[in-house]
C-alpha positions as CSV (number, residue, x, y, z in Angstrom):
1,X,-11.7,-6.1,3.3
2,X,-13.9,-3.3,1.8
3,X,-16.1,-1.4,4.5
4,X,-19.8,-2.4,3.5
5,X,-21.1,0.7,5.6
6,X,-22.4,4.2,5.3
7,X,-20.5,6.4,8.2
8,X,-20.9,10.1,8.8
9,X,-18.2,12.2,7.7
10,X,-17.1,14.0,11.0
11,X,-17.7,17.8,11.0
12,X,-14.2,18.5,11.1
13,X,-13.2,16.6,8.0
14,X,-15.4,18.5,6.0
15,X,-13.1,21.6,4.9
16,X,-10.3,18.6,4.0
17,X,-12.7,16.6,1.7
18,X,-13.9,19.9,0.1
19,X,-10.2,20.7,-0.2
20,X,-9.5,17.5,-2.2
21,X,-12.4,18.8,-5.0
22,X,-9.9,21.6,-5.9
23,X,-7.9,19.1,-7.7
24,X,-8.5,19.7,-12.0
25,X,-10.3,22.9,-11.4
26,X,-13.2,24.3,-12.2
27,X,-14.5,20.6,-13.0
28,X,-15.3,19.4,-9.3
29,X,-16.6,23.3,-8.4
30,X,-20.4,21.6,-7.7
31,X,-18.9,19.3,-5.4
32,X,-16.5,21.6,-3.5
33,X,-20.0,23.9,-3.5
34,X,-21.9,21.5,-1.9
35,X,-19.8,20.6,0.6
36,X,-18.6,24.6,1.5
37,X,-22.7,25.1,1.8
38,X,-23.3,22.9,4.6
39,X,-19.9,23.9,5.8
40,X,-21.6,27.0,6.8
41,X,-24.9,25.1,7.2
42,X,-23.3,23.6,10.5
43,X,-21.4,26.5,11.7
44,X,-25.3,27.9,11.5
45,X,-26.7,25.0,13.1
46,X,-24.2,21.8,14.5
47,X,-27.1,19.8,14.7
48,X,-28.9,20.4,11.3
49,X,-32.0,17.6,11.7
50,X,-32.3,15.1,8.5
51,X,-29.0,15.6,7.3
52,X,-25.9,13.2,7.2
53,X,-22.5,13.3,4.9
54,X,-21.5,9.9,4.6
55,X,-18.8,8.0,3.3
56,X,-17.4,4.4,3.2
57,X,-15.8,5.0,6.7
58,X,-12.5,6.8,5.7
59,X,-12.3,5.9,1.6
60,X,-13.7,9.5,1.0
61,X,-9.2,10.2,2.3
62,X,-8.5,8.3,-0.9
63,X,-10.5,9.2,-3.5
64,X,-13.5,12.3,-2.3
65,X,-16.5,10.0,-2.8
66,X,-19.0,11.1,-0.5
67,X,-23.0,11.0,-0.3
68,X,-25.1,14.0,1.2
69,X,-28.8,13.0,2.3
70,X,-30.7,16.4,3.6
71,X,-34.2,15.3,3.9
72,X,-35.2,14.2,0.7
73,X,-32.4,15.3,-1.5
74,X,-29.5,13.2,-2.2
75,X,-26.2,14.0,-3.8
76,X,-23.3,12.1,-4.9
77,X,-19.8,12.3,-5.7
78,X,-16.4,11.4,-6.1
79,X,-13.1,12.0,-7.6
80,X,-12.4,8.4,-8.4
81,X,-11.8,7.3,-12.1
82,X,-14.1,4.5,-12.6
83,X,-17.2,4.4,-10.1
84,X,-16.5,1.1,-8.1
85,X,-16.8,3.1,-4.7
86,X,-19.2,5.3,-5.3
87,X,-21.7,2.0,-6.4
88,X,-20.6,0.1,-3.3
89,X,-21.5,3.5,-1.5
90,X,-24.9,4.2,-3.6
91,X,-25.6,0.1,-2.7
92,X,-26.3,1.2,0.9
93,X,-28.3,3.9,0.5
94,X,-32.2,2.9,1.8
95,X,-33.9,3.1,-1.4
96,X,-37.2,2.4,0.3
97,X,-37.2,6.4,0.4
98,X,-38.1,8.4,-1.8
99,X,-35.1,10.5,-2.7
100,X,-35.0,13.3,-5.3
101,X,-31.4,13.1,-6.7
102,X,-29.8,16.4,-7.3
103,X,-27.1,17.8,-10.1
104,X,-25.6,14.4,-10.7
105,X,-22.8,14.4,-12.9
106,X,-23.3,12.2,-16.2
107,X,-20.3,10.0,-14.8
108,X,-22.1,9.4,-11.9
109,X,-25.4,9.2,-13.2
110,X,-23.5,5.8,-14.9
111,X,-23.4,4.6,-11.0
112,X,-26.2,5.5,-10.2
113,X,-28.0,3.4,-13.3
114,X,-25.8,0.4,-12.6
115,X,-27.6,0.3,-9.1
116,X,-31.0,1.3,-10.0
117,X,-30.9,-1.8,-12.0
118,X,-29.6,-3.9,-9.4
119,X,-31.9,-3.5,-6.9
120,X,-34.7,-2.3,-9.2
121,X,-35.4,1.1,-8.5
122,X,-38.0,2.9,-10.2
123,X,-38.2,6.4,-11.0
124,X,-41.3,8.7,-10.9
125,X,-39.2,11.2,-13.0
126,X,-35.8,12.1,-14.7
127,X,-34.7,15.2,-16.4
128,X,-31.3,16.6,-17.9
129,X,-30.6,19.8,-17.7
130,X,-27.5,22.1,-19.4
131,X,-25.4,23.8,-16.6
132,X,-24.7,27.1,-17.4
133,X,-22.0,29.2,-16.3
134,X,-20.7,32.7,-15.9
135,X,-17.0,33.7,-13.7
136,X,-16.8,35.8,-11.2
137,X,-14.8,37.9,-13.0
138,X,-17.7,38.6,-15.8
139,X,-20.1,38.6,-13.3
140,X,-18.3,41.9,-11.2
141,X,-18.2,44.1,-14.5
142,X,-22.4,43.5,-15.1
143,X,-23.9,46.7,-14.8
144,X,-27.2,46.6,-13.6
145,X,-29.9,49.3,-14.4
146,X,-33.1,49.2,-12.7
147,X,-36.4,50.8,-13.8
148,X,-38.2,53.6,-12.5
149,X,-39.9,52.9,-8.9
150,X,-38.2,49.4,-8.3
151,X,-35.3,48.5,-5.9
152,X,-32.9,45.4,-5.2
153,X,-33.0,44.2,-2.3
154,X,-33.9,40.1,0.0
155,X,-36.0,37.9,0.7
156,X,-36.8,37.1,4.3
157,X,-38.9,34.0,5.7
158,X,-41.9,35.6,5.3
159,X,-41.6,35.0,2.0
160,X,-41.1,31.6,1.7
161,X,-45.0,30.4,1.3
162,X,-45.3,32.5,-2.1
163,X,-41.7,31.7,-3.4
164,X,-42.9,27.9,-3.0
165,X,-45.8,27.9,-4.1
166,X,-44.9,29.8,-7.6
167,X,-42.0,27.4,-7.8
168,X,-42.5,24.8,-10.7
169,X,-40.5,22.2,-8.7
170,X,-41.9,22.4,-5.9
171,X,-42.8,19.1,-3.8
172,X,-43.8,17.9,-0.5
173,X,-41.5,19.6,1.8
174,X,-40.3,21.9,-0.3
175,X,-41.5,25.0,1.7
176,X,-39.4,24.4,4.5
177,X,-35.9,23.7,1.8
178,X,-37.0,27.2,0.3
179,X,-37.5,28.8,3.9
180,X,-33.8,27.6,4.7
181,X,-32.5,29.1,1.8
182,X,-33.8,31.9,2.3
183,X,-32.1,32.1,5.8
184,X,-29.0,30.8,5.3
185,X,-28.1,31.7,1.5
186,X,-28.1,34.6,-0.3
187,X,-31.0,35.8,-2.3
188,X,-31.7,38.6,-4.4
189,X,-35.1,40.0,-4.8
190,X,-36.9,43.1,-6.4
191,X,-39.7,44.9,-4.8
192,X,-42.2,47.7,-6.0
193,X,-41.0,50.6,-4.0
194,X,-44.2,52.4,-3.2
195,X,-46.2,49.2,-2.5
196,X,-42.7,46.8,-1.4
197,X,-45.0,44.2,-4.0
198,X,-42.7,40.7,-4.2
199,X,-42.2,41.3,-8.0
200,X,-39.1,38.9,-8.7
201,X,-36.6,36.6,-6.4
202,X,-33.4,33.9,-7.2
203,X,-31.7,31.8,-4.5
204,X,-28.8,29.9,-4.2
205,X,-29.2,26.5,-4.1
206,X,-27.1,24.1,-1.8
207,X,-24.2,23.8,-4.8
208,X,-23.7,27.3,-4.9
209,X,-25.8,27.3,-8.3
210,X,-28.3,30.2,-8.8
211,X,-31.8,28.8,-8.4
212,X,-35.8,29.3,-7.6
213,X,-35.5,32.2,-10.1
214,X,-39.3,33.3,-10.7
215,X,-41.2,36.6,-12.2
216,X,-44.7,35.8,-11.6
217,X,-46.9,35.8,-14.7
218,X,-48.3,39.5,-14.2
219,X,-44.6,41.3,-14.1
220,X,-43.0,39.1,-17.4
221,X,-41.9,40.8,-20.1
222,X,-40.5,43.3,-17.9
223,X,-36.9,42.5,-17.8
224,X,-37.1,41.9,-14.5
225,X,-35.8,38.3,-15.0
226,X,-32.6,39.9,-16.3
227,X,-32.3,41.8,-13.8
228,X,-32.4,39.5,-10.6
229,X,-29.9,37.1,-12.5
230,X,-27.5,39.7,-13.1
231,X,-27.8,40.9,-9.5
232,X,-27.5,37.3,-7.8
233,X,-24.6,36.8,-10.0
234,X,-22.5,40.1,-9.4
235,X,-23.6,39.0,-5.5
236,X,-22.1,35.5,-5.6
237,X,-18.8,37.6,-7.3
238,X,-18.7,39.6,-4.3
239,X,-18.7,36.6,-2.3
240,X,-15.4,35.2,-4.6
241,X,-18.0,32.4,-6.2
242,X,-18.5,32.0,-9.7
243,X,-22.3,31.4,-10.8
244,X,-24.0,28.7,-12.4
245,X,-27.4,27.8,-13.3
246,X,-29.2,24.6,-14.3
247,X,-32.1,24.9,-17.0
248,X,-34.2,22.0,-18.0
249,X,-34.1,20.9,-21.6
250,X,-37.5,22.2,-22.4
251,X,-36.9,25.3,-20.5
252,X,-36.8,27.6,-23.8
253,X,-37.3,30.8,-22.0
254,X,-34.4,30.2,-19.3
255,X,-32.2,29.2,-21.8
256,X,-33.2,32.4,-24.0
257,X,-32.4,34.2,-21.2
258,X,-28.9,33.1,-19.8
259,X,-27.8,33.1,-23.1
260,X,-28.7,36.7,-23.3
261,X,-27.2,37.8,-20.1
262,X,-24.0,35.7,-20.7
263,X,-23.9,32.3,-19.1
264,X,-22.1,30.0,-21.4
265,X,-23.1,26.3,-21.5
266,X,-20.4,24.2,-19.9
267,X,-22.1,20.5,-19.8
268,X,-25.1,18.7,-18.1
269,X,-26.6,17.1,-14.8
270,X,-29.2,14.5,-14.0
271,X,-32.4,15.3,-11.9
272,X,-34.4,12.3,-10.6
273,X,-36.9,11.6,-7.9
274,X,-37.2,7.6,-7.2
275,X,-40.5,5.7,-6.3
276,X,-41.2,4.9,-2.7
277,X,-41.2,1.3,-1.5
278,X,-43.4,2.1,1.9
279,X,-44.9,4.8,4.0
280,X,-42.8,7.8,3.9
281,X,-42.6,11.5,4.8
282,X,-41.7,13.3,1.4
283,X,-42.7,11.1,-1.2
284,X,-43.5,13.4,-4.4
């Protein structure tokens, strides 16, 4: 008889369900991100508060379908042909939260529907964006020239109030998701070396995809944007990861510049934030 309950992947089966995600590759790469993220995430922190990788007790040993919930964010996915686990698993989720769902697949967006109609979830939002995409072996043979009085360099936690607050998806609790980043990810960053002015910053987000990428409105136009992308990406290269980035459809300027720096466009994910059904912490 089926399980018909949400269990916590043990810490120490993590590395063997990322290792199942290298099956077909690069196609699983977000998932096997994901999961090497809070890899390190717990080897940071054993305890990390608000965050549980769950499974149907052991069917994530048969077919890699697994559901992360880190405070608000939820992510899903599984190796699995047709979805029939990864509903039964997306059926237990408590959608009385408000959860903001993060780079799903269009396969498992498909879940993901069948149960939002179900059990009539409603959305506050959806977006698509195009992934885009650049190997690690492009990515080590950018050359990267900076201007006159600028220098590379990170962010620190310091930092995190500004990056947030300049962030067009930012949300109620957001700060404290960029602060962690910032801590526990790599980041690139340029500075005004006379004045060490915060003039441009990308993170990686918890798939490994770069993210948070901001030039505030006074230094555009300045290639600066070019710059920190190239940088995070020959970073990531160092670090044996390839680099991706997601850009909303109506993000004209992102996409402009990817495609000028190289990334190629190798498919889509779904972004959503669902409706909550009583009192809740993050809700927006």
């Amino acid at each position: 008889m089926p399980s018909n309950e949400l269990s916590p992947i043990p810490i120490e089966n993590l590395p063997e369900l990322q290792g199942m995600f290298l099956r077909d590759w690069p196609k699983p790469e977000t998932a096997y991100n994901l999961l090497e993220n809070y890899i390190r995430w717990y080897k940071i922190d054993r305890k990390v508060k608000d965050l549980a990788i769950l499974s149907l007790n052991e069917v994530w040993r048969n077919n890699g379908t697994f559901v992360v919930q880190d405070r608000y964010q939820l992510y899903f996915y599984s190796l699995e042909e047709n979805n029939s686990t990864l509903i039964r698993a997306l059926e237990l989720v408590d959608w009385d939260y408000s959860w903001k769902i993060y780079a799903c697949h269009p396969k498992h967006w498909a879940a993901f529907c069948e149960v939002q109609e179900k059990h009539g979830i409603e959305l506050q939002y959806k977006t698509i964006s195009d992934t885009r995409y650049m190997s690690k072996e492009q990515a080590l043979n950018v050359n990267i020239e900076l201007p006159a009085g600028v220098r590379l360099g990170t962010l620190s936690a310091e930092h995190a109030p500004r990056v947030n607050s300049l962030w067009p998806h930012s949300t109620v609790g957001s700060e404290f998701l960029v602060k962690r980043l910032i801590l526990w990810n790599p980041t690139v960053a340029l500075f005004d070396e006379s004045t060490n002015e915060l003039l441009a910053w990308c993170l990686q987000l918890p798939t490994g995809a770069q993210g948070v990428l901001q030039v505030p409105a006074e230094h555009a136009r300045k290639g600066y944007g070019t710059i920190i992308v190239n940088a995070m990406a020959k970073k990531l290269a160092k670090m044996g990861q390839n680099s991706y980035a997601y850009i909303i459809d109506t993000n004209e300027p992102s996409r402009a510049l990817f495609d000028k720096v190289g990334f190629q466009n190798v498919g889509t994910m779904y972004w959503a934030r669902t409706v909550p059904r009583k009192l809740v912490e993050w809700d927006h």
